[in-house]
Each structure stands twice: as structure tokens, then as C-alpha cells.
N, CA, C and O atoms as a Maestro MAE file, in Angstrom:
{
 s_m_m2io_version
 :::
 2.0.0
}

f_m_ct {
 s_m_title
 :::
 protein
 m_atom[264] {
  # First column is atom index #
  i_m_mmod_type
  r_m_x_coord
  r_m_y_coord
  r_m_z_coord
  i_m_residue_number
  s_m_chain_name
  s_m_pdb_residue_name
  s_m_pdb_atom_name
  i_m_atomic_number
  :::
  1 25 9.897 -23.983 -3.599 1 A "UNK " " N  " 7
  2 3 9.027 -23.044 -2.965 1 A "UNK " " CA " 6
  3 2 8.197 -22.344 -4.045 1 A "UNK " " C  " 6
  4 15 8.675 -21.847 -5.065 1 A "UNK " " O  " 8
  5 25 6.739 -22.361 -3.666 2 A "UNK " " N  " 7
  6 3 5.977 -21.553 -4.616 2 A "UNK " " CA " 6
  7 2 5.657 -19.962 -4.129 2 A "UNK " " C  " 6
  8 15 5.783 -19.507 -2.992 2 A "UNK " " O  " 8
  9 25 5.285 -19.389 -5.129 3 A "UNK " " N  " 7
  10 3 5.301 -17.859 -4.587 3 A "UNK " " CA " 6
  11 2 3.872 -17.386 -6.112 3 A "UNK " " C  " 6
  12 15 3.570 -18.011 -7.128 3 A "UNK " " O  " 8
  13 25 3.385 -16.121 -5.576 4 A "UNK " " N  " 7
  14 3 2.072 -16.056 -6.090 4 A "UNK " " CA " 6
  15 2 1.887 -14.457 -5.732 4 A "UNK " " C  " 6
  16 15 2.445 -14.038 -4.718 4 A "UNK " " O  " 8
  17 25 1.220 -13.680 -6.437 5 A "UNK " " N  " 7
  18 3 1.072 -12.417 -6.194 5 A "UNK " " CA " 6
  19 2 0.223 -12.150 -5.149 5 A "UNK " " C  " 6
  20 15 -0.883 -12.669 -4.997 5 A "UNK " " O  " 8
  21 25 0.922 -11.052 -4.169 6 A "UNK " " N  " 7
  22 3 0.245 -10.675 -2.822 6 A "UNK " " CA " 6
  23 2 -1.203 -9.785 -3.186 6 A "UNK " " C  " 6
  24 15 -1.326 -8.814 -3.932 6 A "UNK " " O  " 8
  25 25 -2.094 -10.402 -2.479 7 A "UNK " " N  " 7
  26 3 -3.350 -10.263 -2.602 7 A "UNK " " CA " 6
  27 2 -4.148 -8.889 -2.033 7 A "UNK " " C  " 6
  28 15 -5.337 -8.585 -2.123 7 A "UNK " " O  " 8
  29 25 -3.042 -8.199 -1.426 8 A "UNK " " N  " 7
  30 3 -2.766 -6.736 -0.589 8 A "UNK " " CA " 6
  31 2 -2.173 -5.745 -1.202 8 A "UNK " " C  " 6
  32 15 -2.476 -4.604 -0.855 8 A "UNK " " O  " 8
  33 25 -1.455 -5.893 -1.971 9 A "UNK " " N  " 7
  34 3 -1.101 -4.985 -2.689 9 A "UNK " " CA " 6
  35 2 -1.793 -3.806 -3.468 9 A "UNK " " C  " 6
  36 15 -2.983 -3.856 -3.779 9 A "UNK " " O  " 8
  37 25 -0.907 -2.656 -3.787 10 A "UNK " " N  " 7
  38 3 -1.300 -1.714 -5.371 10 A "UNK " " CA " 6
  39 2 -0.938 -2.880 -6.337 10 A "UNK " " C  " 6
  40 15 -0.063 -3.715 -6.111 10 A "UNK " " O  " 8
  41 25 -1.636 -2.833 -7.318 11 A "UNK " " N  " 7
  42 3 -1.193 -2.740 -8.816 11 A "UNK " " CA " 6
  43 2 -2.371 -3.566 -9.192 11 A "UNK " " C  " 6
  44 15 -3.363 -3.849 -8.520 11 A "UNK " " O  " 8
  45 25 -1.949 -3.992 -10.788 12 A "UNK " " N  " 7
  46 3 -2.805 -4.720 -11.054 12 A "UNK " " CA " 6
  47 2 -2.809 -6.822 -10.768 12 A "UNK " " C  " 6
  48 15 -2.148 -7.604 -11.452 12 A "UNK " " O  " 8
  49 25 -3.536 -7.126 -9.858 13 A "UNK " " N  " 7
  50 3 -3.344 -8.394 -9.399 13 A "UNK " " CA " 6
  51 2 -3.422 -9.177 -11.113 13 A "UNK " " C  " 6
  52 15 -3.774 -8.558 -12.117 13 A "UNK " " O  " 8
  53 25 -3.165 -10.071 -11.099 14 A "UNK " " N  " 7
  54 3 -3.521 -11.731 -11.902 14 A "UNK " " CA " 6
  55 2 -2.673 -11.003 -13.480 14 A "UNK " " C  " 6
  56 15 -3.191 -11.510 -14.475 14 A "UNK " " O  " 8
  57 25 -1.924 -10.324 -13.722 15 A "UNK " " N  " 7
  58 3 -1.498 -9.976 -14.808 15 A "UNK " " CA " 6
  59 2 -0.233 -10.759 -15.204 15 A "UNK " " C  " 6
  60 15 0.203 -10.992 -16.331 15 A "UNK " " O  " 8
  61 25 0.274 -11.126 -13.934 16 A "UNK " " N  " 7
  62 3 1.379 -11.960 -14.037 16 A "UNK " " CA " 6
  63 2 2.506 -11.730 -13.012 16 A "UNK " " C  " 6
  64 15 2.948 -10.758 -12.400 16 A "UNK " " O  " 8
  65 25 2.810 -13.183 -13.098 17 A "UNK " " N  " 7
  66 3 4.025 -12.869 -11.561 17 A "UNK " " CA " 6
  67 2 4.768 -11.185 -11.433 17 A "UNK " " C  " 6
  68 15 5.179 -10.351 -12.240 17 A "UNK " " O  " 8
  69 25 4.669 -11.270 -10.184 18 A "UNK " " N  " 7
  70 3 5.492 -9.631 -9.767 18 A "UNK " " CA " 6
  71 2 4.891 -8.552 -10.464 18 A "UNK " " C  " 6
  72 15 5.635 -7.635 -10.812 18 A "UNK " " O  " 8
  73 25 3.613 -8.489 -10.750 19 A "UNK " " N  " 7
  74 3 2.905 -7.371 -11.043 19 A "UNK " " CA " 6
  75 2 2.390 -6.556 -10.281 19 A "UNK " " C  " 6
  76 15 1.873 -5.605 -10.866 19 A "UNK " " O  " 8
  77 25 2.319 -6.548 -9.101 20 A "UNK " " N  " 7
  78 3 1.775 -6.124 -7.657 20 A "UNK " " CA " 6
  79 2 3.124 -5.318 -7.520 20 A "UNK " " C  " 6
  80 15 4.174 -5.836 -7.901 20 A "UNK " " O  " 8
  81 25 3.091 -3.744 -6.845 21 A "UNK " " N  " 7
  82 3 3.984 -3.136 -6.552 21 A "UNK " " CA " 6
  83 2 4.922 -2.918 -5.180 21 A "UNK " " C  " 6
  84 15 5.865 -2.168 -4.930 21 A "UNK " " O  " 8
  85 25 4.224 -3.910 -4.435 22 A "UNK " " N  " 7
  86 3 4.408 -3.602 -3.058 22 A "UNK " " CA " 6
  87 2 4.511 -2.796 -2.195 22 A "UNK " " C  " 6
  88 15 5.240 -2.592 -1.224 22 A "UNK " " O  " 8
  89 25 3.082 -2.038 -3.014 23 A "UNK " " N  " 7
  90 3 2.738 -0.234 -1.897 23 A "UNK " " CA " 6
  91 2 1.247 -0.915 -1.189 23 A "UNK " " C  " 6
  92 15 0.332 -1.678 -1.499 23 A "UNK " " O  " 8
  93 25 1.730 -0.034 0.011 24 A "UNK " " N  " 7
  94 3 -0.083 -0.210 0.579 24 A "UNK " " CA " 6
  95 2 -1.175 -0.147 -0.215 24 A "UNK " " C  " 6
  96 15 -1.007 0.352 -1.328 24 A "UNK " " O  " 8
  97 25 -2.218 -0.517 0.072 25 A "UNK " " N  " 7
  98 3 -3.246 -0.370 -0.966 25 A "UNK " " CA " 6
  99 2 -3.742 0.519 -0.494 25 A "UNK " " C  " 6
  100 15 -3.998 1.327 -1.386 25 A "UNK " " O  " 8
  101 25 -4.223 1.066 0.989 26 A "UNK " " N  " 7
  102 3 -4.614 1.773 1.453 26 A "UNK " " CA " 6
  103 2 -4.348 3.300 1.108 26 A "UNK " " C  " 6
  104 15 -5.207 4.014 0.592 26 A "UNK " " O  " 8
  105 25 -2.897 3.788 1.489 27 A "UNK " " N  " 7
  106 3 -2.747 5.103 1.212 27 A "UNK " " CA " 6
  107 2 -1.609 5.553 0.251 27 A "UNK " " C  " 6
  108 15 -1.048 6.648 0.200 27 A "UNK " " O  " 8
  109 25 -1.313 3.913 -0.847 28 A "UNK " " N  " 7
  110 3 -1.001 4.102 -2.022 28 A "UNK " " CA " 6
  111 2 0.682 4.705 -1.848 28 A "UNK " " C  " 6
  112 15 1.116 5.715 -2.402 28 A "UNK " " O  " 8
  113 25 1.231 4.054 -1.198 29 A "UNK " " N  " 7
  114 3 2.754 4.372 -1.174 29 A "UNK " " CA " 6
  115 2 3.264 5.551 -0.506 29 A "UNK " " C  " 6
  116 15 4.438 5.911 -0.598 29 A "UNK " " O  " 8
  117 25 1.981 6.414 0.464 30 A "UNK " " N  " 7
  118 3 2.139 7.753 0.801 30 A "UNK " " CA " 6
  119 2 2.518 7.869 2.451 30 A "UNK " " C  " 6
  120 15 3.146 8.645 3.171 30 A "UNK " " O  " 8
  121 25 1.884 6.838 2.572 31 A "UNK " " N  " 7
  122 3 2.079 6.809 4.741 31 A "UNK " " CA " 6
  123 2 1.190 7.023 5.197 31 A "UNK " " C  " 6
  124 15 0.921 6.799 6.377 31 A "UNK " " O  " 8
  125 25 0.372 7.603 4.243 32 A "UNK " " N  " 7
  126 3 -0.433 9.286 4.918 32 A "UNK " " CA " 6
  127 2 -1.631 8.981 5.028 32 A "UNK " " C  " 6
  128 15 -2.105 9.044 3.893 32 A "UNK " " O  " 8
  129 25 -2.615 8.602 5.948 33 A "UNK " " N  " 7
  130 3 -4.100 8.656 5.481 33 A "UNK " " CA " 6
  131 2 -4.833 10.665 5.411 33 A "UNK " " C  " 6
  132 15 -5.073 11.591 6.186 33 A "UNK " " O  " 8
  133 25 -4.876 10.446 4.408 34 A "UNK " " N  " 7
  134 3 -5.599 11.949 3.909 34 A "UNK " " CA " 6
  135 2 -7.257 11.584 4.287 34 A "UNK " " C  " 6
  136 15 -7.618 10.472 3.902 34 A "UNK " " O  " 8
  137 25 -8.251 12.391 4.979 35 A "UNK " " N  " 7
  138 3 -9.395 12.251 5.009 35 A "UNK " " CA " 6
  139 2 -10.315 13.108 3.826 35 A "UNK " " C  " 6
  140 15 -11.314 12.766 3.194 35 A "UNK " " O  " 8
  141 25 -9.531 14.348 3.824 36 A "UNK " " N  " 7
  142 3 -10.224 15.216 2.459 36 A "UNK " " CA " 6
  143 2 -9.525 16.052 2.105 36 A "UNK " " C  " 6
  144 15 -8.779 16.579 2.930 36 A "UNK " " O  " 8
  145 25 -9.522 16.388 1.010 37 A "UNK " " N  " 7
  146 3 -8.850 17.902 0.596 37 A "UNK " " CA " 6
  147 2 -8.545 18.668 1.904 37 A "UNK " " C  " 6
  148 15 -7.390 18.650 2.330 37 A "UNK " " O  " 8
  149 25 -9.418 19.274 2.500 38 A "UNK " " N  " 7
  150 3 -9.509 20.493 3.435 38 A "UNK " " CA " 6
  151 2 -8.493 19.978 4.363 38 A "UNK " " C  " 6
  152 15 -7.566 20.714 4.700 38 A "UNK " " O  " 8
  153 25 -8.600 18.643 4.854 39 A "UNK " " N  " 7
  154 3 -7.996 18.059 5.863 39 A "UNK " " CA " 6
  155 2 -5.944 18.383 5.328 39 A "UNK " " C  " 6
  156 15 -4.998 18.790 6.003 39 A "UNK " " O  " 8
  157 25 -6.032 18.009 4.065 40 A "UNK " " N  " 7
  158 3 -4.890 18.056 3.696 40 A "UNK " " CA " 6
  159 2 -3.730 19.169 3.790 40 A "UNK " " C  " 6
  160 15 -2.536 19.139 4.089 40 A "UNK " " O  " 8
  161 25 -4.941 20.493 3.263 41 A "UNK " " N  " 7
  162 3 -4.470 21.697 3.130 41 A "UNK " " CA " 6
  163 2 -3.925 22.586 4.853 41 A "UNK " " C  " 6
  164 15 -3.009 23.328 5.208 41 A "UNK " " O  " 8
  165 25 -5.138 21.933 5.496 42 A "UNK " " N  " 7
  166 3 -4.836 22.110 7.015 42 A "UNK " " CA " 6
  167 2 -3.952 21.424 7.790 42 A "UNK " " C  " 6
  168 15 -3.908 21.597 9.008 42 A "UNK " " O  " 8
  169 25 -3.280 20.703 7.240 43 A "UNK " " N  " 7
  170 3 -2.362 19.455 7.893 43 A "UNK " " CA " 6
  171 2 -2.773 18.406 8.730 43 A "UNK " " C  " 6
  172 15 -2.145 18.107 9.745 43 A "UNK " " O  " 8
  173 25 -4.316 17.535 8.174 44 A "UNK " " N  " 7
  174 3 -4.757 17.196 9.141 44 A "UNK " " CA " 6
  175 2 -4.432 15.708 8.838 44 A "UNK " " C  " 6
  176 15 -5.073 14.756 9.284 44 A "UNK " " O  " 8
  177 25 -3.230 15.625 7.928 45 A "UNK " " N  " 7
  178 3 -3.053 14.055 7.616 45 A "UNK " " CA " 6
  179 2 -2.391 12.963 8.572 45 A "UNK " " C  " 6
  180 15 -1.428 13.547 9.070 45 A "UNK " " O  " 8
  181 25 -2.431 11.843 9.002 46 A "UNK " " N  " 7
  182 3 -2.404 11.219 9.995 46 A "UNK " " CA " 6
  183 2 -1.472 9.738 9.213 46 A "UNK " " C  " 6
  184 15 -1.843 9.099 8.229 46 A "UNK " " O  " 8
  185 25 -0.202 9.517 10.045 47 A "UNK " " N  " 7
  186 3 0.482 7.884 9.517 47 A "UNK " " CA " 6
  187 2 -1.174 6.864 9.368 47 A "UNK " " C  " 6
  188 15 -2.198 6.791 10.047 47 A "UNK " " O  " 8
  189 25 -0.604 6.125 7.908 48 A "UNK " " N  " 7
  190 3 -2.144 5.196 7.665 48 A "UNK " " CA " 6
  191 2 -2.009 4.277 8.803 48 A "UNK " " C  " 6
  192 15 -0.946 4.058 9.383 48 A "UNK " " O  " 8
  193 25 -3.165 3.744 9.096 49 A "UNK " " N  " 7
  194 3 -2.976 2.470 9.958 49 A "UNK " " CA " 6
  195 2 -3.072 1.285 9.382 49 A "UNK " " C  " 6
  196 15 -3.180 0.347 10.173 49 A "UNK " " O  " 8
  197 25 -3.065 0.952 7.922 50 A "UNK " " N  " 7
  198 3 -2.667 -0.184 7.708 50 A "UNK " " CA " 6
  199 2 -1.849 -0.644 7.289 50 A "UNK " " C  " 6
  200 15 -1.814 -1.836 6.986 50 A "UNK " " O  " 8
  201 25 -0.442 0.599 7.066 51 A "UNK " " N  " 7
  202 3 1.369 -0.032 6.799 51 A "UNK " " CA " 6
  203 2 1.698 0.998 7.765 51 A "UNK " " C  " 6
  204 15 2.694 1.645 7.441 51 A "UNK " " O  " 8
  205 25 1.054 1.401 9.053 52 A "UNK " " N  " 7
  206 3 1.869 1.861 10.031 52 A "UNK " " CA " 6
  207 2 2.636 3.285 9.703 52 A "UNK " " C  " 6
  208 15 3.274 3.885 10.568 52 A "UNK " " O  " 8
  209 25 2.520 3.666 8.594 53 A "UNK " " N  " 7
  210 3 3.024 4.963 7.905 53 A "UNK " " CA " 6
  211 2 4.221 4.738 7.095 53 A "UNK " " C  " 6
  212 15 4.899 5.698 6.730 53 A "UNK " " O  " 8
  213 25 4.556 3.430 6.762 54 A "UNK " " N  " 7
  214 3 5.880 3.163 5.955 54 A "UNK " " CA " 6
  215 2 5.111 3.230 4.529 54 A "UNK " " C  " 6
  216 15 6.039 3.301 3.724 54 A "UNK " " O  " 8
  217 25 4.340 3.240 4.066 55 A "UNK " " N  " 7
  218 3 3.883 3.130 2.770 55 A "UNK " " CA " 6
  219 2 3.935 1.966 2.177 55 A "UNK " " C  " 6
  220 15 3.442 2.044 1.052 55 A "UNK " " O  " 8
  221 25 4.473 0.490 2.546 56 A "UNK " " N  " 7
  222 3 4.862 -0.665 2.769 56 A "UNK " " CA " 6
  223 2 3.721 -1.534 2.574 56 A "UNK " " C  " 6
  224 15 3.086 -1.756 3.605 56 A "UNK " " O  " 8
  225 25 3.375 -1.983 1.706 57 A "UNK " " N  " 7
  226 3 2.236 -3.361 2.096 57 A "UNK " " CA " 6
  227 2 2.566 -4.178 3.265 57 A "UNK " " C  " 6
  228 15 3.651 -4.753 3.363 57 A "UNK " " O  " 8
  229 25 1.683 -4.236 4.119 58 A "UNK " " N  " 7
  230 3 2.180 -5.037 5.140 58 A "UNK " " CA " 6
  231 2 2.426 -6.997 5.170 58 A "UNK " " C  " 6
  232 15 3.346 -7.641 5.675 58 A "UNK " " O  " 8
  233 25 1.033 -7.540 4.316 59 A "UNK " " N  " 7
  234 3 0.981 -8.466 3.974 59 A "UNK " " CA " 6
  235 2 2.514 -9.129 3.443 59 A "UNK " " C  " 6
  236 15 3.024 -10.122 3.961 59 A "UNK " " O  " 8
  237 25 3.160 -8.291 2.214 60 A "UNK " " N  " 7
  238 3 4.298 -9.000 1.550 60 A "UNK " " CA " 6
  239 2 5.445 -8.207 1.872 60 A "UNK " " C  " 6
  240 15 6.434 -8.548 1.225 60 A "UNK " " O  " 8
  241 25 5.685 -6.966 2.908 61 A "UNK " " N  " 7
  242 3 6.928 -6.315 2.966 61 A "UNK " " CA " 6
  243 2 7.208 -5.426 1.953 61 A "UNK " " C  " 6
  244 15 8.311 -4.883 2.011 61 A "UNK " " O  " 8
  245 25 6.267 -5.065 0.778 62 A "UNK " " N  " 7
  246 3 7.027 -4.161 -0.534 62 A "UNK " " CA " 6
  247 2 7.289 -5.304 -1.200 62 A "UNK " " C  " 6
  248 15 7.634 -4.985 -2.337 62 A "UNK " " O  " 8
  249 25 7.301 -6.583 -1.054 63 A "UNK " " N  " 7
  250 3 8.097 -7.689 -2.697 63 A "UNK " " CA " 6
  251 2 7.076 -7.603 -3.753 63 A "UNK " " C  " 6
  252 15 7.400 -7.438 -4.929 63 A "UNK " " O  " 8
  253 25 5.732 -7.720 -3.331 64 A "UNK " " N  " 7
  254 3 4.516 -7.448 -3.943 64 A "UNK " " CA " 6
  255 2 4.365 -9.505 -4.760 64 A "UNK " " C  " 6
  256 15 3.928 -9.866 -5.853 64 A "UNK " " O  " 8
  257 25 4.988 -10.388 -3.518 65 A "UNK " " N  " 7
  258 3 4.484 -11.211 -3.759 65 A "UNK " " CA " 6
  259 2 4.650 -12.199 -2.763 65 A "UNK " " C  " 6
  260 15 5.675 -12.011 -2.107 65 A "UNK " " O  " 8
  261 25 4.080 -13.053 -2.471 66 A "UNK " " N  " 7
  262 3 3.748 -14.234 -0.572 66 A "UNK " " CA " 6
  263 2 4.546 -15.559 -1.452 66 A "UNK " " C  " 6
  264 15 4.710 -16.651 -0.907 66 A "UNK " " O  " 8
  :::
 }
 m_bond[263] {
  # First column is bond index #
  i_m_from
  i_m_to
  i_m_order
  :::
  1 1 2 1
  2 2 3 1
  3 3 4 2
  4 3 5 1
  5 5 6 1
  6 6 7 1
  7 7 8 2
  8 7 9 1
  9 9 10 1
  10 10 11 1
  11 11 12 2
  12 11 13 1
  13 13 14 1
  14 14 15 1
  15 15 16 2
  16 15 17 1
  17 17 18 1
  18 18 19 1
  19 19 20 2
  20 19 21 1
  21 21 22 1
  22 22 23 1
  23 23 24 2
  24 23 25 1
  25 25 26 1
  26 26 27 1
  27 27 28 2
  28 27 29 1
  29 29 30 1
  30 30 31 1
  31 31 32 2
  32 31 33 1
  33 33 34 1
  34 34 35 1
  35 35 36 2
  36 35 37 1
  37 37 38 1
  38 38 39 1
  39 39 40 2
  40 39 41 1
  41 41 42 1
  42 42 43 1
  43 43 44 2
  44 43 45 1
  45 45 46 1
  46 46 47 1
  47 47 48 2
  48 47 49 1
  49 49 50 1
  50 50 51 1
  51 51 52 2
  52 51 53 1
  53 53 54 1
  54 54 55 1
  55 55 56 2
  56 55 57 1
  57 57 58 1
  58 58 59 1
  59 59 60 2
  60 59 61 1
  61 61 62 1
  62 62 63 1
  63 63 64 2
  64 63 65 1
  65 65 66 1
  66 66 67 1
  67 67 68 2
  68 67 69 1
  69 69 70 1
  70 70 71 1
  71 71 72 2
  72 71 73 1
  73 73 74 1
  74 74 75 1
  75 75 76 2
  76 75 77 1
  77 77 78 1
  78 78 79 1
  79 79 80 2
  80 79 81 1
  81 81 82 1
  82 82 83 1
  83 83 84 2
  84 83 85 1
  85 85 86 1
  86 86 87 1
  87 87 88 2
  88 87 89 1
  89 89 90 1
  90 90 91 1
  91 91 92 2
  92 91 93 1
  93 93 94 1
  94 94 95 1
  95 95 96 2
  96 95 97 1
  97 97 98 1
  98 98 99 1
  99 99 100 2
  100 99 101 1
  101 101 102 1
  102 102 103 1
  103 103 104 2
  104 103 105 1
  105 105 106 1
  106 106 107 1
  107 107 108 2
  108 107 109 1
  109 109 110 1
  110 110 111 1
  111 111 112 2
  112 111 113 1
  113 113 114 1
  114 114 115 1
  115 115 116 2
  116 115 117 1
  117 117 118 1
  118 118 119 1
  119 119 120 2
  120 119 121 1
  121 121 122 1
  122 122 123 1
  123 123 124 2
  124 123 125 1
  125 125 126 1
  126 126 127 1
  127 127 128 2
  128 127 129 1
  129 129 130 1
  130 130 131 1
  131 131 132 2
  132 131 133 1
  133 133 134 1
  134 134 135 1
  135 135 136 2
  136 135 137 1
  137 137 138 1
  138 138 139 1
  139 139 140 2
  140 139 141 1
  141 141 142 1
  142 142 143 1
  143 143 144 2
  144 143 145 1
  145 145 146 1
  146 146 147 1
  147 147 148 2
  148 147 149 1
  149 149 150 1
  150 150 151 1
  151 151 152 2
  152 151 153 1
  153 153 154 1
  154 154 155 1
  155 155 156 2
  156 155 157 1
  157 157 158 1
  158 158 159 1
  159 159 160 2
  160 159 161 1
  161 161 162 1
  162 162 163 1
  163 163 164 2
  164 163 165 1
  165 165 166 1
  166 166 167 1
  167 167 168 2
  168 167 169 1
  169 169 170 1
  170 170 171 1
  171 171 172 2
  172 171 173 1
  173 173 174 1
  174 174 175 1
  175 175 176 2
  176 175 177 1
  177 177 178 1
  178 178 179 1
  179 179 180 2
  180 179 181 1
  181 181 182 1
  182 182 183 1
  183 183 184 2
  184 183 185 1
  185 185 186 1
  186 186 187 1
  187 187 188 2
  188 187 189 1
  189 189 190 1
  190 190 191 1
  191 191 192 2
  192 191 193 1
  193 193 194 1
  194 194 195 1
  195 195 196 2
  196 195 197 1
  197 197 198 1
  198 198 199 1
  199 199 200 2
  200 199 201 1
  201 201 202 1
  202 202 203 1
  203 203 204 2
  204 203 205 1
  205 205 206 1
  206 206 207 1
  207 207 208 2
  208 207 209 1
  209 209 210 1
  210 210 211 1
  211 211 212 2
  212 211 213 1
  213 213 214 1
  214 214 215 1
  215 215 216 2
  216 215 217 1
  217 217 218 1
  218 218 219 1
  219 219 220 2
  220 219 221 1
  221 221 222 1
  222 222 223 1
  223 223 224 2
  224 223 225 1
  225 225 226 1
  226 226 227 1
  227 227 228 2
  228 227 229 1
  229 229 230 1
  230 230 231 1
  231 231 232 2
  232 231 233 1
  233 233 234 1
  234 234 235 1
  235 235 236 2
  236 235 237 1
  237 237 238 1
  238 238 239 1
  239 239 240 2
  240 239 241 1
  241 241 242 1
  242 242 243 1
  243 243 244 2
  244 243 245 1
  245 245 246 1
  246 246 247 1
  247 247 248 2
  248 247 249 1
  249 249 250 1
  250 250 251 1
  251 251 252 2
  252 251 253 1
  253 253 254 1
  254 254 255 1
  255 255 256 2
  256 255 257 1
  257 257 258 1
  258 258 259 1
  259 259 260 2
  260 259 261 1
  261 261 262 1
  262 262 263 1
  263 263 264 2
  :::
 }
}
């Protein structure tokens, strides 16, 4: 079986196997989509919608590789 760094991920891609961290790329391991400062301070942060609010790359599960 071949395996290859997930293309969804944080980190830095092509550096070498398992270099990808397996955080969302989106809201960076947080859950949280933040829209702005103000939003933040007001509690206006919302689960991300692209790991569902787990902070999770969805593509690879967190292995940070397919």
C-alpha cells in the first residue's frame, strides 16, 4: 500500500512523508470559524464547517496522510 501526504492539511506539504499535521486547514486545529476580532471578543465564533468543529482535517482524519 502506498500512502502520500494529505493534500488538506496544516503544515508544510512536499517536505517529506508525515509532514502535514492533520489539523484543518481551515480554522487551524481550533473548531472555531472566527470572522473578526470584534466577532471574537463578542462571542460570535461559530463550529468551522469544514472539520465540522473537531479541528480534524477531514480529508485524512488527523494522520496528515491518504
Amino acid at each position: 500500500m502506498s500512502y502520500e501526504n494529505c493534500p488538506d492539511c496544516d503544515g508544510p506539504s512536499g517536505i517529506g512523508f508525515g509532514s502535514n499535521d492533520g489539523k484543518c486547514s481551515v480554522c487551524h486545529g481550533t473548531g472555531l470559524e472566527t470572522k473578526s476580532e470584534l466577532m471574537n471578543i463578542l462571542g460570535g465564533d461559530s463550529n468551522c464547517k469544514n472539520c465540522g468543529g473537531s479541528g480534524v482535517c477531514p480529508t485524512c482524519n488527523g494522520k496528515g496522510y491518504i
